[in-house]
RODO-2510 file (C-alpha; in nm, 4 decimals, decimal comma):
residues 362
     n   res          X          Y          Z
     1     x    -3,1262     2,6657     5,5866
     2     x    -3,4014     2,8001     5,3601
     3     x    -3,5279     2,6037     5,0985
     4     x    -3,3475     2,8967     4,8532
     5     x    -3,0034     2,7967     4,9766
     6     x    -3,0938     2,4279     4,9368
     7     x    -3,1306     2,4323     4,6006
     8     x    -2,8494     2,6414     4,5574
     9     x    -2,6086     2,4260     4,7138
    10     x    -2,7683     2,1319     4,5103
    11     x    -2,6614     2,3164     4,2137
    12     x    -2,3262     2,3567     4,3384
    13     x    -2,2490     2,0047     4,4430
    14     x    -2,4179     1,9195     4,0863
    15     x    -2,1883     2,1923     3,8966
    16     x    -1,9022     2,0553     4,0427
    17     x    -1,9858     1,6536     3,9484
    18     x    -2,0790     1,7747     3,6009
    19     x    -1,7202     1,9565     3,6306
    20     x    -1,5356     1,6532     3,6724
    21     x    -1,7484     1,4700     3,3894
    22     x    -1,7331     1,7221     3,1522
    23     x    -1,3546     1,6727     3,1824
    24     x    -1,3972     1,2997     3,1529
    25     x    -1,5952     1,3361     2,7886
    26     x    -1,3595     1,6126     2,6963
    27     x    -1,0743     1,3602     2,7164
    28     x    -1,2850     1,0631     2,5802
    29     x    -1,3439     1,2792     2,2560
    30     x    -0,9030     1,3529     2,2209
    31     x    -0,9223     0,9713     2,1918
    32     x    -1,1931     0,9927     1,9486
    33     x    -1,0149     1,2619     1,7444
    34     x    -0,7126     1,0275     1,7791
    35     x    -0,9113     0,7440     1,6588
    36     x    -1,0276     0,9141     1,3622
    37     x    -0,7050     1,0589     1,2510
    38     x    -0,5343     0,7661     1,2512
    39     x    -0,8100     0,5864     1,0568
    40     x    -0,9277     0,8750     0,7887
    41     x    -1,2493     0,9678     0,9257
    42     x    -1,4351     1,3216     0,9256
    43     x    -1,5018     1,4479     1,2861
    44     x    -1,9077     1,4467     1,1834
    45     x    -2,0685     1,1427     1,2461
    46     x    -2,4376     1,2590     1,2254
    47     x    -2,5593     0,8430     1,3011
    48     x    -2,3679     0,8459     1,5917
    49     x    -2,5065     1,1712     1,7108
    50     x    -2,8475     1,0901     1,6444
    51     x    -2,8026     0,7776     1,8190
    52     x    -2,6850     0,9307     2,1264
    53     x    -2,9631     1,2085     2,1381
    54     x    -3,2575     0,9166     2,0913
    55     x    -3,0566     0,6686     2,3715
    56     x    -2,9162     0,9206     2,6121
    57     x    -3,3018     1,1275     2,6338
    58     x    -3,4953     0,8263     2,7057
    59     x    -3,2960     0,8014     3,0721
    60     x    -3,4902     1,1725     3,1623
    61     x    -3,7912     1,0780     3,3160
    62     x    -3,9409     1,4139     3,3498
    63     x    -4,0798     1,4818     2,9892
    64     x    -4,1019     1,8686     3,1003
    65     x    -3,7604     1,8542     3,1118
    66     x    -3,6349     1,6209     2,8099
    67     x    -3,6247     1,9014     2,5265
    68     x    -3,3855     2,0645     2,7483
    69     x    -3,1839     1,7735     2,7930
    70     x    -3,1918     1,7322     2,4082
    71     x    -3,0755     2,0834     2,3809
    72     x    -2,7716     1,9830     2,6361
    73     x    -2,6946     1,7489     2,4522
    74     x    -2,6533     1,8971     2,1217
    75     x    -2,4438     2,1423     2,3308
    76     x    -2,2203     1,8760     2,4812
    77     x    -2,1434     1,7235     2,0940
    78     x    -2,0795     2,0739     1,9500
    79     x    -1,8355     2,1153     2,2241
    80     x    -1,7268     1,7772     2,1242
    81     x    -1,6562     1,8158     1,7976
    82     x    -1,4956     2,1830     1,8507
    83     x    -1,2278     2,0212     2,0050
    84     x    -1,1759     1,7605     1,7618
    85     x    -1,1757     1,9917     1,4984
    86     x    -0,8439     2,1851     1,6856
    87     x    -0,6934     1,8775     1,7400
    88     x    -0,7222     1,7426     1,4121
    89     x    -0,5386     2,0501     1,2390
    90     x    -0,2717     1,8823     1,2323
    91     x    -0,3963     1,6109     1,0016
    92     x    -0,2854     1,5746     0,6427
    93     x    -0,4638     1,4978     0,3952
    94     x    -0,3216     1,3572     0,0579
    95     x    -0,5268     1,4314    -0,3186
    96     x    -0,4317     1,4099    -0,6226
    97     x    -0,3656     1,7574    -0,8683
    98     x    -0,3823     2,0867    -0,7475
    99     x    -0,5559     2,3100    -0,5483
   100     x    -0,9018     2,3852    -0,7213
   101     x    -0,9404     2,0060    -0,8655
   102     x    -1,1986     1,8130    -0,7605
   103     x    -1,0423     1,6033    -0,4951
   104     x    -0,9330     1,9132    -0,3401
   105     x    -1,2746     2,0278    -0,2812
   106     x    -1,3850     1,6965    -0,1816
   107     x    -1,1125     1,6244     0,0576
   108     x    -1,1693     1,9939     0,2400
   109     x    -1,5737     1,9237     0,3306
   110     x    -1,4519     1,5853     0,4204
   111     x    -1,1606     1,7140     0,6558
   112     x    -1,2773     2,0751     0,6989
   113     x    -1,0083     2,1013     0,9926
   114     x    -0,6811     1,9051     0,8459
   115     x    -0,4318     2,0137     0,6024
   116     x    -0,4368     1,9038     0,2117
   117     x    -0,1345     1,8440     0,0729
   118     x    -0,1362     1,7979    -0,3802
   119     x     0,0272     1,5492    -0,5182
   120     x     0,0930     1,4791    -0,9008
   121     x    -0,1061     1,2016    -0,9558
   122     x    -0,3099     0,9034    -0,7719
   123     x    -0,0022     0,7074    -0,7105
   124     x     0,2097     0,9588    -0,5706
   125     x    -0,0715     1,0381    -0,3495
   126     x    -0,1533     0,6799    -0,2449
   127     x     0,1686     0,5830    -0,1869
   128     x     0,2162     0,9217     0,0353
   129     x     0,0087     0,8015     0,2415
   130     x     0,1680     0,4360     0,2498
   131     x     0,4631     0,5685     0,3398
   132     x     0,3540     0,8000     0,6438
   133     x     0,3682     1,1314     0,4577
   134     x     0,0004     1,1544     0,5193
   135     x    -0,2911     1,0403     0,7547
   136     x    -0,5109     0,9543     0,3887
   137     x    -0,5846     0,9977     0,1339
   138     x    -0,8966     1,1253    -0,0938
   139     x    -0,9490     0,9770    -0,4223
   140     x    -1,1969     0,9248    -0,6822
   141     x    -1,3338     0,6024    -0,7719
   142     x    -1,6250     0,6571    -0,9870
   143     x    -1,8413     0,8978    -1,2140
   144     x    -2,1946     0,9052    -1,1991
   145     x    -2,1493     0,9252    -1,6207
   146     x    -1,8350     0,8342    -1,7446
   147     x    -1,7933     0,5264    -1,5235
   148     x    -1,4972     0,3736    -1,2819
   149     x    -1,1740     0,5132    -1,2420
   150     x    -0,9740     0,2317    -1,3212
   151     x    -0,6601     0,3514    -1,1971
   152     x    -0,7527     0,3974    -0,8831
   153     x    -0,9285     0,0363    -0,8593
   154     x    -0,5954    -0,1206    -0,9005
   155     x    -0,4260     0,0691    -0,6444
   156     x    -0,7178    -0,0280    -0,3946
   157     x    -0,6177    -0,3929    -0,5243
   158     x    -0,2219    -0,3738    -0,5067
   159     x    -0,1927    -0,0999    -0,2225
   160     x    -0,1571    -0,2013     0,0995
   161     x    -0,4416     0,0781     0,1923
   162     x    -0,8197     0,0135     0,3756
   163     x    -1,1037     0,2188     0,2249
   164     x    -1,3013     0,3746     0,5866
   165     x    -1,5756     0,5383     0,4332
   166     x    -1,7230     0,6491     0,0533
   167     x    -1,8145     1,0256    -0,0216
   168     x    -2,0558     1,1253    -0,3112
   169     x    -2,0193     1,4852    -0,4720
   170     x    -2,1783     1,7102    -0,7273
   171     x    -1,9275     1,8040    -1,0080
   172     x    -2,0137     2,0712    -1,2072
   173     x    -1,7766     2,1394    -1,5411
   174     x    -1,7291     2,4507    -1,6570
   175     x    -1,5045     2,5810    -1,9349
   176     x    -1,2271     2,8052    -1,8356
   177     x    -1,0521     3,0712    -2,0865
   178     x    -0,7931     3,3183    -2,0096
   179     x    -0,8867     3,7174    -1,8665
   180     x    -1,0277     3,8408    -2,2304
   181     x    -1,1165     3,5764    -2,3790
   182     x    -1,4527     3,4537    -2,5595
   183     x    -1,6105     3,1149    -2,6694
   184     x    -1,5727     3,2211    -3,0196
   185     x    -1,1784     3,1869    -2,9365
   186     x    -1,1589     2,8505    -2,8116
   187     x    -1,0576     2,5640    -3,0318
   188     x    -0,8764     2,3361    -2,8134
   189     x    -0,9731     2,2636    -2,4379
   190     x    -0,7137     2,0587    -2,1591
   191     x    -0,8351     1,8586    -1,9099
   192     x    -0,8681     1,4978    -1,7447
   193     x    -0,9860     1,2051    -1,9324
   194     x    -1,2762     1,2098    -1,6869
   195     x    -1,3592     1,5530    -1,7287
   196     x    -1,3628     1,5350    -2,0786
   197     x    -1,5554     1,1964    -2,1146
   198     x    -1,8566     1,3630    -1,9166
   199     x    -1,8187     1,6978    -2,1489
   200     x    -1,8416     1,5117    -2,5037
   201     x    -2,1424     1,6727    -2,6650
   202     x    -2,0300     2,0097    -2,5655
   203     x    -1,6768     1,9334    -2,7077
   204     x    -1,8634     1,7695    -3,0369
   205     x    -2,0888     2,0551    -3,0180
   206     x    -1,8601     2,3412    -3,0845
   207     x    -1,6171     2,0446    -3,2550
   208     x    -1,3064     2,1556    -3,0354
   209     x    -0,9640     1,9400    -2,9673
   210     x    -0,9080     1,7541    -2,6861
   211     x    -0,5918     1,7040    -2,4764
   212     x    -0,5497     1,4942    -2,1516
   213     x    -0,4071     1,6180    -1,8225
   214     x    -0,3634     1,4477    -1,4959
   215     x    -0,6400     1,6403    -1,3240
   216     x    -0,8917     1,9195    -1,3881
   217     x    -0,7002     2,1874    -1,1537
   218     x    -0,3378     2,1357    -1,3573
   219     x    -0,5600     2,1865    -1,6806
   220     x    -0,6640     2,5020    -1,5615
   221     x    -0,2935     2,6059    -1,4305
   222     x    -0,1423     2,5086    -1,7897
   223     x    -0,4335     2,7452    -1,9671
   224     x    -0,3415     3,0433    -1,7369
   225     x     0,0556     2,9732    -1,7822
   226     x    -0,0056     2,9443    -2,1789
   227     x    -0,1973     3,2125    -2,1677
   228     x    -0,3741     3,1527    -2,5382
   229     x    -0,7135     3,2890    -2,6115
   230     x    -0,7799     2,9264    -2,8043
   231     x    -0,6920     2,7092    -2,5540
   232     x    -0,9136     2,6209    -2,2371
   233     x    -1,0059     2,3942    -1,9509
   234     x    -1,2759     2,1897    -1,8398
   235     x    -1,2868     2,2326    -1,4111
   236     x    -1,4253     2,3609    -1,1355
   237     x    -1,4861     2,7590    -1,0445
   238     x    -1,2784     2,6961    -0,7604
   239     x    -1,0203     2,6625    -1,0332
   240     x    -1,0529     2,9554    -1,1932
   241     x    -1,0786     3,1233    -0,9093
   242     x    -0,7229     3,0043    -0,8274
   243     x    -0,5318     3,0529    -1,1320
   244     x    -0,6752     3,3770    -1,2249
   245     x    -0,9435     3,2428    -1,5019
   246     x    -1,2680     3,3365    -1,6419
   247     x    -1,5931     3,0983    -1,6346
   248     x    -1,6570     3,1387    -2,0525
   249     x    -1,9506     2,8987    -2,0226
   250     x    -2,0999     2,7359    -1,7112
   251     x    -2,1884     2,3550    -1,6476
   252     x    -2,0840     2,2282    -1,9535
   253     x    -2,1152     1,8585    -1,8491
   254     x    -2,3624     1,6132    -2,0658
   255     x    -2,5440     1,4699    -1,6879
   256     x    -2,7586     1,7264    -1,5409
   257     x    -2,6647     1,4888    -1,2369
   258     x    -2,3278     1,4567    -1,2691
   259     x    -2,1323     1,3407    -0,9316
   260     x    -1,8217     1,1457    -0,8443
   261     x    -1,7339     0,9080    -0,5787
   262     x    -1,4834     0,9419    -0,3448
   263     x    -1,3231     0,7021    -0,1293
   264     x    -1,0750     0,7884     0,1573
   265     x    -0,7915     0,5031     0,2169
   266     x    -0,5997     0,4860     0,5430
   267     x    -0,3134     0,2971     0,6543
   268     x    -0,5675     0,1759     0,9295
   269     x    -0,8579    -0,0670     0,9214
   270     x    -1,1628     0,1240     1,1007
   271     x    -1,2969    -0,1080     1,3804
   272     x    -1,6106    -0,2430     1,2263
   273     x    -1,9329    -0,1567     1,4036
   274     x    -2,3169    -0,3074     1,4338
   275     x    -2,3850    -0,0328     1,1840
   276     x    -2,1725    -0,0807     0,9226
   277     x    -2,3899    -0,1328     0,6103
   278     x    -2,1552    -0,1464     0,2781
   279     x    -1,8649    -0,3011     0,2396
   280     x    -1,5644    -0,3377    -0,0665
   281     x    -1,3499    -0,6382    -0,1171
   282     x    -1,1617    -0,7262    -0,4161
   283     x    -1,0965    -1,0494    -0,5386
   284     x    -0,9447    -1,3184    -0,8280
   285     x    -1,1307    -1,6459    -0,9015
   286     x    -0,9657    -1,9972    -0,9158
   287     x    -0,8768    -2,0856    -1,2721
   288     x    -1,1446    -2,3777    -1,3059
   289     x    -1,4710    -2,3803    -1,4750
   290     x    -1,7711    -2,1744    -1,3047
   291     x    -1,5376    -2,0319    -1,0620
   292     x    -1,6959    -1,6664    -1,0989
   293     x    -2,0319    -1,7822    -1,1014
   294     x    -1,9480    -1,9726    -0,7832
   295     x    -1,8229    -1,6627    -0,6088
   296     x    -2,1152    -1,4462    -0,6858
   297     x    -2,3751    -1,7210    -0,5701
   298     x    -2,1848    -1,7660    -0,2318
   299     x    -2,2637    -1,3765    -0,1715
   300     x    -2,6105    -1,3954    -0,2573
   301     x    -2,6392    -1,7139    -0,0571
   302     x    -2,5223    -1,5026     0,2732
   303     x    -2,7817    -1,2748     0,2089
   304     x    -2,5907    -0,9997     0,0842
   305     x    -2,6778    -0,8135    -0,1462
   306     x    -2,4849    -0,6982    -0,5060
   307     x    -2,4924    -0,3574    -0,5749
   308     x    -2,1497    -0,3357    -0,8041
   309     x    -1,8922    -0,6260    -0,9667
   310     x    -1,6540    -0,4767    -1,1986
   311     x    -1,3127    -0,6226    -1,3226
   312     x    -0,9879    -0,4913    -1,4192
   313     x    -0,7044    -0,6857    -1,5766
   314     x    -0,4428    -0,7878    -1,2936
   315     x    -0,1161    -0,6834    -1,5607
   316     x     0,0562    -1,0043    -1,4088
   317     x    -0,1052    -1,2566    -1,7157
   318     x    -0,2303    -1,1930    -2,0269
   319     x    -0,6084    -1,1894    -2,0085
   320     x    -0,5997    -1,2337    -1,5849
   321     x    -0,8478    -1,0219    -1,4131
   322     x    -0,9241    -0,9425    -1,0492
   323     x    -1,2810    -0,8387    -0,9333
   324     x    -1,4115    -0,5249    -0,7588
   325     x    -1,7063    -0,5966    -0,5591
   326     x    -1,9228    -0,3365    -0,3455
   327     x    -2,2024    -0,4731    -0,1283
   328     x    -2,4758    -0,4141     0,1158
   329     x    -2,4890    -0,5576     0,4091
   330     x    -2,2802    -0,6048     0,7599
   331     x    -2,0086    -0,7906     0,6588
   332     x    -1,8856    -0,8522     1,0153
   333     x    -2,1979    -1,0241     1,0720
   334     x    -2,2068    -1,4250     1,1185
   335     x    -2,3398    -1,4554     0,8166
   336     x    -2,0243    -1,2160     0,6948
   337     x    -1,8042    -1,4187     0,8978
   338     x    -1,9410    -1,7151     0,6984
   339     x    -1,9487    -1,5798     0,3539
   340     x    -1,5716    -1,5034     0,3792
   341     x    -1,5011    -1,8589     0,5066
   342     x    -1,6829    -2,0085     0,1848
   343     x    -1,5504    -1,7117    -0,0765
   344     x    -1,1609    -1,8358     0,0334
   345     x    -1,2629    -2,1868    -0,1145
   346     x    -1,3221    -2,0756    -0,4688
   347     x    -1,0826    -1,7565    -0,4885
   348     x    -0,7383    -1,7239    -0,4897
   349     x    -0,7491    -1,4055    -0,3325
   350     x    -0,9667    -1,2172    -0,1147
   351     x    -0,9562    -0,8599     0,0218
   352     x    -1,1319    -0,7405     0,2002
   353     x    -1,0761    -0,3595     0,1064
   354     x    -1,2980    -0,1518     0,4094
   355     x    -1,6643    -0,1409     0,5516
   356     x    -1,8366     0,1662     0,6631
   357     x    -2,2183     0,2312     0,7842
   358     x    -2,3330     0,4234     0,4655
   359     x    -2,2119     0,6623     0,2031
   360     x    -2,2415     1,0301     0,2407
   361     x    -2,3325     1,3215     0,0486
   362     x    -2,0983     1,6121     0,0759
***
């Protein structure tokens, strides 16, 4: 046998082991994709890819070869994550309004692949996904300029709902008229308390009324259905793409960086991981003197550090208030492990709402 052929049946007996192991990681990645669907999770995960890249190129010995290998491997996760993507079609995805609001766009670069069902308002939506309507749900939590959405805080409280990972997004306002219309025209403009809040010297500006809706997108649906030359919305362009709109004047909002915060809740707790580096957990405080103050220390005492305590009035007493806490650390650390142990001793209750590794831009 010349050395030709001996190479060439190397290649063959290698082709046909990388055969059967290519169908092995094909069918570790449906359990993947299974994973994430059940626990509201996008099918990129660029930590995890990087990771795997830097670990799995250190076992090539031959450094003529290793870009190669890198380029394989990038191969092998795009392949990966192709078939994720088909599997996870059939994922739904709850958000709150209509198609063109806000949520909606988030929730489709979160979930490129999956299917977005609107519902009328956070609740509906939340509970949608309580009830097995949907694999999660994508809501807002807080704007970059007009603060928390408090709202959706005490569903993340009372729901029954784990937070698996935080999404930050650029939202740009923009005030939508009717085909034909002009700013001159507009005296009133429609849209969510949010929306409006982060539009306020541009509505002083040009001193027009205000009205609330439940989301940007079914402000932008009532203008078109109205069809009034003085009435407007405040939304996206997706928006007015949608309900057959004009863009009379473009971003519109006070904050030059003006983004919200999305969180996606699951019926599923995501398994933590070594990672992880934030974490959410909502709380109420013993009714005794210092009780707060006690709480907060314990954190800090762990080594964990503060980055957001907000409260919100539990309805249940008058002047009773539960606390919304978002930290950085690994909370599934010992020291994690320990902090909870200590918190239980001066709160009344803890939850612990979801960790996750970092947020993302999207």
């Amino acid at each position: 046998m010349s050395e030709l052929q001996k190479a060439r049946e190397t290649i063959n007996k290698v082709d046909k082991e990388m055969a059967r192991l290519f169908e092995m990681r094909m069918d570790a990645a449906k359990t993947v994709a299974a994973y994430k669907q059940k626990n509201g999770l996008p099918v990129d995960d660029f930590a995890r890819e990087n990771e795997i890249i830097e670990r799995n190129s250190q076992y090539i010995q031959n450094e003529d070869y290793k870009s190669y290998y890198v380029n394989f491997l990038k191969k092998n996760i795009k392949l990966s994550k192709n078939l994720q993507h088909r599997l996870l079609e059939g994922m739904t995805v709850a958000y709150s309004g209509v198609e063109g609001a806000f949520a909606n766009i988030a929730a489709q670069r979160i979930f490129p692949s999956a299917r977005c069902l609107p519902y009328a308002d956070f609740k509906t939506a939340y509970r949608a996904v309580e009830k097995g309507e949907c694999d999660c749900v994508v809501l807002p939590i807080e704007n970059s300029f007009n603060g928390d959405v408090g709202n959706v805080l005490d569903l993340a409280f009372f729901g029954s709902l784990y937070i698996n990972g935080v999404y930050e997004a650029e939202v740009v306002q923009n005030l939508l008229g009717v085909k034909g219309a002009s700013l001159s025209d507009v005296r009133k403009v429609i849209s969510h308390p949010q929306a409006l809040g982060q539009c306020a010297t541009y509505i002083e500006k040009h001193s027009f009324e205000t009205e609330n809706a439940v989301n940007t997108a079914i402000a932008a649906k009532s203008v078109a259905e109205m069809n009034d030359k003085s009435i407007a919305a405040i939304g996206s362009v997706k928006a007015a793409e949608q309900f057959g709109l004009q863009v009379l004047s473009e971003k519109i909002n006070d904050s030059g960086a003006n983004t919200t915060r999305f969180a996606v809740f699951s019926r599923s707790n995501r398994n933590p991981t070594p990672l992880d580096e934030r974490f959410i957990m909502l709380f109420t405080v013993k009714n005794t003197a210092g009780s707060l103050g006690e709480a907060i220390s314990v954190i800090g005492q762990h080594g964990f550090n503060l980055k957001a305590l907000k409260s919100r009035p539990t309805k249940e007493l008058v002047w009773d208030y539960f606390f919304y806490v978002e930290g950085e650390g690994n909370i599934n650390s010992e020291q994690g492990k320990a902090m909870l142990t200590q918190l239980k001793e001066c709160c009344s209750n803890l939850k612990i709402a979801g960790s996750f590794e970092k947020e993302v831009h999207i």
